[in-house]
LUMLOSE-536181 format. One record per residue (C-alpha): residue number from 1; x, y, z. Coordinates in nm, 3 decimals. Each point is the difference from the previous one (the first is absolute). Last residue first. Example, Ala and Ser with C-alpha at 12.3 -4.5 7.8 and 13.67 -1.06 7.14 Angstrom:
2
R  nr       x       y       z
R   2   1.367  -0.106   0.714
R   1  -0.137  -0.344   0.066
This chain:
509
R  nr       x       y       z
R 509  -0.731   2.773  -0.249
R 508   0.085  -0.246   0.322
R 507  -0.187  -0.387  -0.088
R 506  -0.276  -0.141   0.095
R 505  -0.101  -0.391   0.105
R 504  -0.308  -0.041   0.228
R 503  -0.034  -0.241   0.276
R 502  -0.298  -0.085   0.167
R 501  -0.008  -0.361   0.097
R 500  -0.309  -0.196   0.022
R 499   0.119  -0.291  -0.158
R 498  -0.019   0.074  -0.356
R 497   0.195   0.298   0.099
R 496   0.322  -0.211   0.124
R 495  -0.018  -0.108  -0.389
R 494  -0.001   0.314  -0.112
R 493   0.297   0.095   0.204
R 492   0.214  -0.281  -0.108
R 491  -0.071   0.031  -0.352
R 490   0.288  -0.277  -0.083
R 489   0.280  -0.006   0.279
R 488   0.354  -0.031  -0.010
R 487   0.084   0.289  -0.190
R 486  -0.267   0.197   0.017
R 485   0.104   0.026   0.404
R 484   0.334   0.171  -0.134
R 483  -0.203   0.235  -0.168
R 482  -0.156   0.105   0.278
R 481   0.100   0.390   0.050
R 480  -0.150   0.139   0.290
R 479  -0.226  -0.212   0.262
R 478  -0.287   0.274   0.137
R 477  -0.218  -0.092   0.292
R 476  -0.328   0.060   0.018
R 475  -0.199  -0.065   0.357
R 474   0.044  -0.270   0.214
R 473   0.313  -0.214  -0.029
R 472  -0.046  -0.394  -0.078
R 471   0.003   0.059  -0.398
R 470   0.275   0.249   0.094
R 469   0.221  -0.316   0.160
R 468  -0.094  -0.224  -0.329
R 467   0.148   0.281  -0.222
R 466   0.335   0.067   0.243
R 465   0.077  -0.399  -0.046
R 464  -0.071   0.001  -0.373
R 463   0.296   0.257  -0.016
R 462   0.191  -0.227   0.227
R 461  -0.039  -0.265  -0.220
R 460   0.146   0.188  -0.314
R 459   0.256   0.205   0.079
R 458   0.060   0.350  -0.031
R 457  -0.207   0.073   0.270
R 456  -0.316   0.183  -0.085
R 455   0.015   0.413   0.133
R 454  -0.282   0.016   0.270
R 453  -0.280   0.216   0.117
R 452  -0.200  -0.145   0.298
R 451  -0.294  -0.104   0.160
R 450   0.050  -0.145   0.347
R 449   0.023  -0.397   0.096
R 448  -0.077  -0.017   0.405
R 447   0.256  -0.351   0.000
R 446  -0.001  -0.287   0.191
R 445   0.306  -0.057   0.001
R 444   0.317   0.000   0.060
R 443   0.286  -0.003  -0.299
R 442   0.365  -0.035   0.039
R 441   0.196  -0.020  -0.334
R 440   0.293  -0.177  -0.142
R 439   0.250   0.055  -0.298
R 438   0.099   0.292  -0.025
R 437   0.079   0.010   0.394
R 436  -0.271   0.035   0.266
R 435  -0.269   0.218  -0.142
R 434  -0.301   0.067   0.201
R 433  -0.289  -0.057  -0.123
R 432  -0.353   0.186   0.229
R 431  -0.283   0.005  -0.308
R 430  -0.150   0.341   0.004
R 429  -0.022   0.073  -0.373
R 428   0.303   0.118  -0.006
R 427   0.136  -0.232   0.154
R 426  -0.070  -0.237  -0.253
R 425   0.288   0.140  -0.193
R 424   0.262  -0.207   0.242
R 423  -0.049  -0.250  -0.256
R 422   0.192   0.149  -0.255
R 421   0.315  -0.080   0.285
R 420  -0.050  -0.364  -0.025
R 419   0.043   0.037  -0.413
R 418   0.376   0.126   0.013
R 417   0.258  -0.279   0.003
R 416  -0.269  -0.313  -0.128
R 415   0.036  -0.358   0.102
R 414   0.021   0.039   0.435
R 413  -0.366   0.114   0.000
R 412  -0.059  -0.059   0.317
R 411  -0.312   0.129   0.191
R 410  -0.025   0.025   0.378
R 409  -0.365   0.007   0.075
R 408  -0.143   0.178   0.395
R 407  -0.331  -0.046   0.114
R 406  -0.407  -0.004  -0.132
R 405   0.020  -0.058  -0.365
R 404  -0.096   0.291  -0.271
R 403   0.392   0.188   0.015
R 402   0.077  -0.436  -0.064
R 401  -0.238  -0.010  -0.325
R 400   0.173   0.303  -0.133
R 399   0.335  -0.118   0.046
R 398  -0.110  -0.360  -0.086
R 397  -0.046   0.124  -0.343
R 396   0.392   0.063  -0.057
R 395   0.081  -0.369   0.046
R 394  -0.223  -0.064  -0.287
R 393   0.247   0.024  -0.265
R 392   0.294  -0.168   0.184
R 391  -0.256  -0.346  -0.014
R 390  -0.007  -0.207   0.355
R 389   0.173  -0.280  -0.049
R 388  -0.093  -0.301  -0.251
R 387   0.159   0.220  -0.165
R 386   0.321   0.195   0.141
R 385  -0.026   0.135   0.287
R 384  -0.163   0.343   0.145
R 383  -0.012   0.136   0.369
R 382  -0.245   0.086   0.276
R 381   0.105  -0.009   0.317
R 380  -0.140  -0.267   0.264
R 379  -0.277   0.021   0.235
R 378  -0.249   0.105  -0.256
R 377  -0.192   0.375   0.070
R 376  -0.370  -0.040   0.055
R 375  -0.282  -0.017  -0.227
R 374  -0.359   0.114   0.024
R 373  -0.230  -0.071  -0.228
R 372  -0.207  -0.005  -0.372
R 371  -0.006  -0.391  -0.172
R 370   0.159   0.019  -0.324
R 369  -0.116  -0.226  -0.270
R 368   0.229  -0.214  -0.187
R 367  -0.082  -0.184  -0.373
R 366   0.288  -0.226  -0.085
R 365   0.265  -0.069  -0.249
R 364   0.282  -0.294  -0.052
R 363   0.199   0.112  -0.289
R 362   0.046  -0.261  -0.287
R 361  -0.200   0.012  -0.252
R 360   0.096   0.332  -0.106
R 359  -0.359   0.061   0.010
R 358   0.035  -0.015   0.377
R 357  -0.155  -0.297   0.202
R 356  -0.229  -0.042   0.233
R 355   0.020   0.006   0.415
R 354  -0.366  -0.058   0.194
R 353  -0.096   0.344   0.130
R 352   0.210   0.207   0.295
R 351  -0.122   0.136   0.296
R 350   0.116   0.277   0.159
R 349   0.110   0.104   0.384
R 348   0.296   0.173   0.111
R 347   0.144  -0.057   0.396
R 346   0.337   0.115  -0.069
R 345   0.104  -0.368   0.018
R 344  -0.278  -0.029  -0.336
R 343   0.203   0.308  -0.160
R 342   0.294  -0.235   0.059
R 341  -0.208  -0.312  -0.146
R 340  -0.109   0.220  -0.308
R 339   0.404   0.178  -0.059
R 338   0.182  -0.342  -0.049
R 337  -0.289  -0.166  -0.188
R 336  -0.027   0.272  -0.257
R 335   0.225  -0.146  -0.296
R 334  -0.193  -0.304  -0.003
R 333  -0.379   0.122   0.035
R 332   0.069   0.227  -0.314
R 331  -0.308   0.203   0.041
R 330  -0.300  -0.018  -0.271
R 329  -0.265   0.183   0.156
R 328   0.036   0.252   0.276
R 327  -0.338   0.018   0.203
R 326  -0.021   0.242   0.231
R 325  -0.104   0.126   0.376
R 324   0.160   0.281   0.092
R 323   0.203   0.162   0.339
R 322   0.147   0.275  -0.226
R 321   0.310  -0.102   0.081
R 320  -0.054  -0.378  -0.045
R 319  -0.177   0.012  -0.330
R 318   0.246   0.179  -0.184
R 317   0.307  -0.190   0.182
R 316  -0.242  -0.309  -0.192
R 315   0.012   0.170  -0.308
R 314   0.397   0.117   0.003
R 313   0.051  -0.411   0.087
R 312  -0.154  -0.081  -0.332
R 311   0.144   0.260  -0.179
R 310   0.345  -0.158   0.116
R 309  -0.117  -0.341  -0.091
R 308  -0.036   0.093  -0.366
R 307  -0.245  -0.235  -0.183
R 306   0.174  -0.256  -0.279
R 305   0.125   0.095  -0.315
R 304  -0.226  -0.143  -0.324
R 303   0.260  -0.074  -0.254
R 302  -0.034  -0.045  -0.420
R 301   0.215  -0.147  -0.234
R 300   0.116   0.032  -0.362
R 299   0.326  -0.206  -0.021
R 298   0.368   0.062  -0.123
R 297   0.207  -0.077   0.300
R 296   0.349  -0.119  -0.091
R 295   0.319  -0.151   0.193
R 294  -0.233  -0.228   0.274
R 293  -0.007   0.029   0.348
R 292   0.027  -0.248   0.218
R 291  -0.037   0.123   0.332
R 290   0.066  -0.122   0.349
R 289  -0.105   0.197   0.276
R 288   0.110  -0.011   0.370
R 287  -0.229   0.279   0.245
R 286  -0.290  -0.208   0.003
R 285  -0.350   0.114  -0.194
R 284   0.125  -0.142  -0.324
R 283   0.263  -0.261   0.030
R 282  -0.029  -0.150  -0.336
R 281   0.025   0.253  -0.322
R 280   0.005  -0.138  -0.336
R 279  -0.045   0.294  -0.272
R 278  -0.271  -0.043  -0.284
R 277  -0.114   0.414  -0.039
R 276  -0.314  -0.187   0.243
R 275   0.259  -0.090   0.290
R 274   0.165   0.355  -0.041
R 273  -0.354   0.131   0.158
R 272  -0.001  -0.269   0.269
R 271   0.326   0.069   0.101
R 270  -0.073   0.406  -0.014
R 269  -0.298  -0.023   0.170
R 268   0.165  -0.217   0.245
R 267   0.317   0.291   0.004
R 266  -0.322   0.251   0.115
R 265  -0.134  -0.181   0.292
R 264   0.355  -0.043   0.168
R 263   0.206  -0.290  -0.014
R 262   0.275   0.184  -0.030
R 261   0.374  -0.215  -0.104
R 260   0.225  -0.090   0.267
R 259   0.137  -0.235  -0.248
R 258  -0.046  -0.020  -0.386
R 257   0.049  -0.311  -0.220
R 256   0.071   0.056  -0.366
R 255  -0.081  -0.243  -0.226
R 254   0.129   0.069  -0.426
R 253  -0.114   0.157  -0.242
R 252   0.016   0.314   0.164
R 251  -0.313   0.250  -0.111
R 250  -0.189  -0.040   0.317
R 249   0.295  -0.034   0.232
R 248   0.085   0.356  -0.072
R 247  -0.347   0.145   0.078
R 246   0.001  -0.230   0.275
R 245   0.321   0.156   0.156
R 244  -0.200   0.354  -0.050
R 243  -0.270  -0.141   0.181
R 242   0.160  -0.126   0.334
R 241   0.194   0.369  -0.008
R 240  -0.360   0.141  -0.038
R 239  -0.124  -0.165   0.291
R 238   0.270   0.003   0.217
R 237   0.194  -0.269   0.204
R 236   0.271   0.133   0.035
R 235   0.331  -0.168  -0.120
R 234  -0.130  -0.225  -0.231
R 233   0.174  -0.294  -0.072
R 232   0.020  -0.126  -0.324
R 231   0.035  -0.358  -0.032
R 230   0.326  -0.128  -0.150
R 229   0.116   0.066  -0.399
R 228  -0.240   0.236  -0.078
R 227   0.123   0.192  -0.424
R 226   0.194   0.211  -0.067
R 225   0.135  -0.054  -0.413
R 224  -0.262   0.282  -0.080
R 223   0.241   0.239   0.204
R 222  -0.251   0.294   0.066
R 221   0.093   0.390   0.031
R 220  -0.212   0.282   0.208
R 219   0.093   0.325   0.027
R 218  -0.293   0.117   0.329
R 217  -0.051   0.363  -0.078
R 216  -0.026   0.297   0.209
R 215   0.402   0.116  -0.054
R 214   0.110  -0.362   0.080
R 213  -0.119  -0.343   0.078
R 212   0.204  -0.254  -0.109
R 211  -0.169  -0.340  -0.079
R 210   0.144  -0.328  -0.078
R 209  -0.270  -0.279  -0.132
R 208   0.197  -0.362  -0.122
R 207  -0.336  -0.195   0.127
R 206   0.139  -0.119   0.314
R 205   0.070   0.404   0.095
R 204  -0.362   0.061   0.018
R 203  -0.054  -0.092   0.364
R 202   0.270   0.210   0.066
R 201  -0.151   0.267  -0.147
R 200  -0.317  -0.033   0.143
R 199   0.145   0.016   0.360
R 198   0.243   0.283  -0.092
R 197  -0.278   0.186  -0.095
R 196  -0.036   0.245   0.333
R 195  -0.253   0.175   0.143
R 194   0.081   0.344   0.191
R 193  -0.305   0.161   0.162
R 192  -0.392  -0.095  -0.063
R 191  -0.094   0.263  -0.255
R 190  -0.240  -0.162  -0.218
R 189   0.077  -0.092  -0.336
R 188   0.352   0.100  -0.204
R 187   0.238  -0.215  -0.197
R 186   0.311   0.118  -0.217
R 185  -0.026  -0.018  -0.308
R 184   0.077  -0.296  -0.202
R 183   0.293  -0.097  -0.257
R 182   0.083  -0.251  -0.221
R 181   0.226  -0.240  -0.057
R 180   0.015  -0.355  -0.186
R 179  -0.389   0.033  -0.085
R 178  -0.240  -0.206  -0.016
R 177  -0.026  -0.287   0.267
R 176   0.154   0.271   0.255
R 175  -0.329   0.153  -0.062
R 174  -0.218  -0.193   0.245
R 173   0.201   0.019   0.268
R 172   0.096   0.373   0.017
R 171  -0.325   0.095  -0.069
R 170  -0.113  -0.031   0.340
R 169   0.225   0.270   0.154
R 168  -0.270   0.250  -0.205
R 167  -0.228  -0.080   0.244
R 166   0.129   0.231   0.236
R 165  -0.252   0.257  -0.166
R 164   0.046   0.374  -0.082
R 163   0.324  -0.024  -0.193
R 162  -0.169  -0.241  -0.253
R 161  -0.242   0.296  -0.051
R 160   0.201   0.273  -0.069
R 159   0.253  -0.236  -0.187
R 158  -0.259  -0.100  -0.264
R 157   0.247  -0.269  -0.201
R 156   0.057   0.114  -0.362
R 155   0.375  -0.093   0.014
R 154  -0.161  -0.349   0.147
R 153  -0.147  -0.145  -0.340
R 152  -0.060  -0.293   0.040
R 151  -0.025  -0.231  -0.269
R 150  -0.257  -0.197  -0.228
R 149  -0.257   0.231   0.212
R 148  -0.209  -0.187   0.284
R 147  -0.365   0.026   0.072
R 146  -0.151   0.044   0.309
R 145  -0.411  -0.031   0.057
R 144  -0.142   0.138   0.323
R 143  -0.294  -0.121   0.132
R 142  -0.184   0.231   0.232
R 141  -0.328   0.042  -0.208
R 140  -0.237   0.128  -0.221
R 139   0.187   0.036  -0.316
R 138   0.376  -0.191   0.042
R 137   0.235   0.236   0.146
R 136   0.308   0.012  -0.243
R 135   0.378  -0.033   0.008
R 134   0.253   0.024  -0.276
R 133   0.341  -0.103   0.081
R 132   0.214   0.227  -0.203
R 131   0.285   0.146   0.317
R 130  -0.233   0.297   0.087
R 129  -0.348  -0.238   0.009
R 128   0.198  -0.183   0.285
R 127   0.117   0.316   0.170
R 126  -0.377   0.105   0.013
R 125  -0.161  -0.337   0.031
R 124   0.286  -0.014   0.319
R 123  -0.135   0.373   0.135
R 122  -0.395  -0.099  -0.058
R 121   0.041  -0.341   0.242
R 120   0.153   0.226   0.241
R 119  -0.262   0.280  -0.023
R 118  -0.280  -0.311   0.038
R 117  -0.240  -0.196  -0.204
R 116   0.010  -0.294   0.182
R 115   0.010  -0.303  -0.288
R 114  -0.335  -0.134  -0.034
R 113   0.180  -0.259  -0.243
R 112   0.372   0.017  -0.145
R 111  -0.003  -0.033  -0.374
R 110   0.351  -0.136  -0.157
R 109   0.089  -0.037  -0.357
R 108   0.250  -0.159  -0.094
R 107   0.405   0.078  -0.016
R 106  -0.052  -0.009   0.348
R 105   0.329   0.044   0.286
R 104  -0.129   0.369  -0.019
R 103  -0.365  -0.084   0.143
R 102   0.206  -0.148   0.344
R 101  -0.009   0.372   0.090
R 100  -0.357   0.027  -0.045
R  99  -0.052  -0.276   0.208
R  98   0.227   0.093   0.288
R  97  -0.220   0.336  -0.006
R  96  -0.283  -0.136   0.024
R  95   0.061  -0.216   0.255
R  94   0.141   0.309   0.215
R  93  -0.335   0.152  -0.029
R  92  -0.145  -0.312   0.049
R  91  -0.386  -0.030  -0.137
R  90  -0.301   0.219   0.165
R  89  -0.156  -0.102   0.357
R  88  -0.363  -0.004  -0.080
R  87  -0.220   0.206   0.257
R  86  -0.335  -0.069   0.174
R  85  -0.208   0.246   0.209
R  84   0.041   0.239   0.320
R  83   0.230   0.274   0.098
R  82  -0.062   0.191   0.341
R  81   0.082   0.387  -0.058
R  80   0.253   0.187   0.227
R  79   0.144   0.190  -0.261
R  78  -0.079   0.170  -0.308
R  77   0.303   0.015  -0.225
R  76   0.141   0.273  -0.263
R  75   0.274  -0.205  -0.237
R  74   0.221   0.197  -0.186
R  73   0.145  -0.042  -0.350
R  72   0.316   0.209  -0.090
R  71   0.009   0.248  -0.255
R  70   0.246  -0.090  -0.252
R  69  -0.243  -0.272  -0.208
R  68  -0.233   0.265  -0.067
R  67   0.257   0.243  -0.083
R  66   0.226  -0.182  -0.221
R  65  -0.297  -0.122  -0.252
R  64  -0.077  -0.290  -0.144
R  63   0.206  -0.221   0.229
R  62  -0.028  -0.313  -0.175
R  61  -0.154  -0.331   0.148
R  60  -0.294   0.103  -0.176
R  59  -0.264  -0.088   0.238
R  58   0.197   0.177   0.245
R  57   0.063   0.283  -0.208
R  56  -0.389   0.078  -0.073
R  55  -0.026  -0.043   0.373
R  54   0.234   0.287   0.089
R  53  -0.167   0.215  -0.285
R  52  -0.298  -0.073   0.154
R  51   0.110   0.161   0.324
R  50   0.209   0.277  -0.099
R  49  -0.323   0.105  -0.195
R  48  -0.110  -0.003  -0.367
R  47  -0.216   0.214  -0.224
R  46  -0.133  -0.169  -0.295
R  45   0.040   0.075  -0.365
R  44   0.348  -0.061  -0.064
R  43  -0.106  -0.278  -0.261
R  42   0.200  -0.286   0.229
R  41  -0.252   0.106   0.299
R  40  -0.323   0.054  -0.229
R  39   0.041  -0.375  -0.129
R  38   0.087  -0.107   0.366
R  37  -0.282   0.162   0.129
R  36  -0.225  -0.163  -0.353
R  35   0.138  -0.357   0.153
R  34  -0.159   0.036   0.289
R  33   0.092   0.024   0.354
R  32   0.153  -0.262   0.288
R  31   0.378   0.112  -0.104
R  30   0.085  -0.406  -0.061
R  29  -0.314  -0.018  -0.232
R  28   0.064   0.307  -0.142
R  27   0.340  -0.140  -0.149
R  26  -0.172  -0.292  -0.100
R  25  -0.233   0.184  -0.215
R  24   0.236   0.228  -0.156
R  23   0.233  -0.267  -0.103
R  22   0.299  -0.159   0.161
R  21   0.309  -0.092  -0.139
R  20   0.221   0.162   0.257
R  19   0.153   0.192  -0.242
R  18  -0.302   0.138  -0.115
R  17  -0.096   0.107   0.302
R  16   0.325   0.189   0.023
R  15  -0.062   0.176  -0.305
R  14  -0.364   0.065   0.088
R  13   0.122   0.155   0.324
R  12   0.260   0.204  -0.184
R  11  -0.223   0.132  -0.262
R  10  -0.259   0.090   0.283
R   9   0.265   0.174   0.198
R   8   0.102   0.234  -0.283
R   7  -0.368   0.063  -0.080
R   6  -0.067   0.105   0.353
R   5   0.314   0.232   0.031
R   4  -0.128   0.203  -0.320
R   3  -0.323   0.032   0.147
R   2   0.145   0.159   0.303
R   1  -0.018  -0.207   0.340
């Protein structure tokens, strides 16, 4: 870089640090050097690469500059190495995200706790931050604090990012309590075929919400004089459609009653999270809620999400393909039991430590160490059902497990149009899947893995799914472009490394 270049990249650095709130020392503290670098870096007096640049951004939450943050990240990984050691299983992803969400029903001030600091969670700060909410990282931490503006302001929304996360969809509920229309973009996320709203708009029709969608916008307009007059009854029984109709329900004064409603691990986090903003929620953990919400939330509050089952199950397909013995610490014991007792018909072995509870206070955790062996294929297919059923998310991690097992796995994914066929990846790495229609696959196992070089899926769990079958493959293989693993999953890689991994992150100059 010129001299010239370097000064123009220091002044925007310490203008986006500034923004952010943080000083000098703090911001060193998240880029692991000293607070005379990061003098020399915002003084144009240091040379920088792709790399740092990248990680100067990420601490940030601003894309400093267009070219590190163009060039994708790729991870280079060492197969065929045994893992060993202990590993916390981070908070929810998906909690997270309901949480944050739930922020905008706040007038108060709300600070979520050890919050998973994750692409998704950085894409809803972003919009968030674009509409007035201000929202900080507190200094040595993962707690995020979110304040509210008097008013949103959603003519100044961040449509780049909002456009890059199906999240979005979530702020239909909360902001039908403050506008009478308004608009939203249209919603991104992984690429998992043709998902429709209908079920969250019909959920939100009780509360007076129409919405058209049109021209990459969703036109939305609310009748305040709306309002539940029967139980609602959801007609899938989603997780984010469950959430949206609590959003409403929060802010009703009134009780609504909601049928067929997820009683997933993320919609508890939400009940119990609404529970401390004052709203009256019985039925939590069953699939009928009743919820008495109240007209105004003006409170300063704080949150601690629970631990992410879905990271939890990654860990332990981890430790099975690469035929490890680990400890994972703090797994959700309640929102695994489905996929434990069928990796115990598969012939797995662990042991798990007396259960304790989650700093939400509510969450039932346990310690679980994998025991290394041989597994054989189950008798039955392989499908997903709604909690207490075997979670959607970690359908996509018995691929790999099943290409490890001796015999022949028919997975179902019957939820999603496309994501069966991302599977069909692990071929390439010698796995023998064989693609029945979109939305099952054949897999027989065991499996020789081979190194490989492959392109990540578009999709989240599948991506993982390649990364835990090149952690079993000898010799390096190369997984291109990861940023949809970033999204889900907090220094992933690094984290794998503390275990005896060897995976490096670079990107293409």
């Amino acid at each position: 870089m010129t001299d010239d270049y370097l000064v123009r990249v220091g002044t925007l650095i310490r203008d986006a640090r500034r923004h952010r709130k943080l000083t000098q020392t703090e911001l060193a503290e998240a880029l692991q050097t000293s607070q005379s670098a990061v003098a020399r870096i915002e003084q144009g007096k240091q040379n920088l690469s792709l790399e740092t640049l990248a990680r100067i951004s990420e601490a940030l939450d601003s894309e400093i500059v267009a070219v590190a943050s163009s060039t994708p990240l790729n991870l280079r990984i060492e197969g065929g190495r045994k893992l060993s050691g202990e590993i916390d299983v981070r908070t929810s992803k998906n909690a997270a995200v309901a949480c944050l969400c739930a922020s905008l029903l706040n007038k108060g001030k709300t600070t979520l706790r050890n919050l998973a600091r994750i692409e998704e969670v950085n894409r809803i700060t972003e919009v968030l931050n674009s509409i007035g909410v201000k929202t900080r990282w507190l200094p040595d931490s993962s707690d995020l604090e979110i304040t509210p503006p008097e008013q949103f302001d959603l003519a100044a929304m961040d449509e780049t990012a909002a456009r890059r996360t199906r999240t979005i969809l979530m702020f239909l509920g909360p902001l039908l309590h403050e506008f009478d229309s308004f608009q939203l973009p249209n919603a991104g996320g992984c690429d998992l075929g043709s998902r429709t709203v209908e079920p969250h708009l019909h959920a939100l029709r009780a509360f007076g919400l129409g919405v058209v969608a049109s021209h990459g916008y969703y036109h939305a307009t609310v009748d305040p004089t709306v309002h539940p007059t029967r139980p609602i009854i959801l007609t899938e029984r989603g997780d984010t459609v469950t959430e949206n109709a609590l959003f409403a329900a929060a802010r009703y004064d009134g009780t609504t009653i909601i049928r067929n409603a997820s009683p997933n691990y993320m919609v508890q986090d939400l009940c119990f999270f609404l529970q401390k903003l004052g709203v009256e929620i019985d039925g939590i953990g069953s699939t009928t809620l009743t919820v008495r919400g109240v007209k105004e939330i003006n409170m300063d509050v704080e949150y601690h999400p629970s631990e992410d089952p879905i990271e939890a199950m990654t860990l332990v397909a981890a430790a099975v393909v690469t035929e490890s013995e680990i400890t994972i610490k703090r797994v959700p014991i309640e929102f695994m039991e489905i996929e434990l007792t069928l990796l115990e018909s598969m012939g797995m072995k662990y042991e798990t430590s007396q259960e304790y509870v989650s700093a939400n206070g509510h969450t039932r955790l346990v310690d679980l160490r994998t025991v290394p062996g041989p597994l054989t294929a189950p008798k039955d297919k392989i499908h997903p059902m709604p909690f207490p059923g075997l979670n959607i998310d970690n359908l996509p991690f018995f691929a790999v497990i099943a290409a490890f097992a001796q015999g022949s796995t028919t997975l179902h994914d019957w939820v999603y149009e496309n994501r069966a066929i991302y599977l069909t990846e692990l071929t390439a790495l010698g796995a023998k899947v064989q693609l029945m229609d979109p939305h099952r696959v054949l897999i027989e196992g065991p499996t020789r893995w081979r190194a490989a070089e492959v392109m990540s899926p578009p999709a989240l769990r599948p991506a993982v799914v390649i990364l835990l079958a090149m952690l079993a493959a000898p010799g390096v293989s190369v997984l291109r472009n990861i940023y949809v693993i970033d999204r889900g999953y907090e220094e992933l890689d690094s984290r794998l490394n503390r275990l005896g991994a060897n995976i490096q992150t670079f990107r293409d100059i």
